[in-house]
C-alpha positions in Angstrom: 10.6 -10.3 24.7 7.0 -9.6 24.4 6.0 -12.9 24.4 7.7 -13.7 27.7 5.2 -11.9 29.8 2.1 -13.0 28.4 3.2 -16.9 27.4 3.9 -19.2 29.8 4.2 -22.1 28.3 7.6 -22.6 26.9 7.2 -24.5 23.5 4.5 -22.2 22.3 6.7 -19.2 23.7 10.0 -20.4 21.6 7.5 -21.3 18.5 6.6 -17.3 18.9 10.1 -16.1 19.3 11.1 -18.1 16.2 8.6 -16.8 14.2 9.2 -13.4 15.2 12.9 -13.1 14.3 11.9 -14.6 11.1 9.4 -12.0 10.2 12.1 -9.1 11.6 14.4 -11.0 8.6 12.3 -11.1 5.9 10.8 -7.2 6.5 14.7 -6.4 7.2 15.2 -8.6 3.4 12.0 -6.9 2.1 13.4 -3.5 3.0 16.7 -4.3 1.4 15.3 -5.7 -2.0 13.7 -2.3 -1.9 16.3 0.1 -1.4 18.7 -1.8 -3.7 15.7 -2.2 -6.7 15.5 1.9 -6.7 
């Protein structure tokens, strides 16, 4: 929801929503593989 303040346009603001739920996924997956490789 950051990026709806700041970006207007709305292919560039969907692009950057996109990419951030994919990075919350793979730190949430990242976070995962570590707890389970302990």
């Amino acid at each position: 929801d950051i990026w709806m303040d700041y970006v207007k346009p709305v292919g560039i603001r969907l692009t950057l929503q996109i990419a951030t739920v994919l990075w919350l996924l793979a730190c949430a997956a990242w976070t995962v593989q570590i707890l389970w490789s302990v």
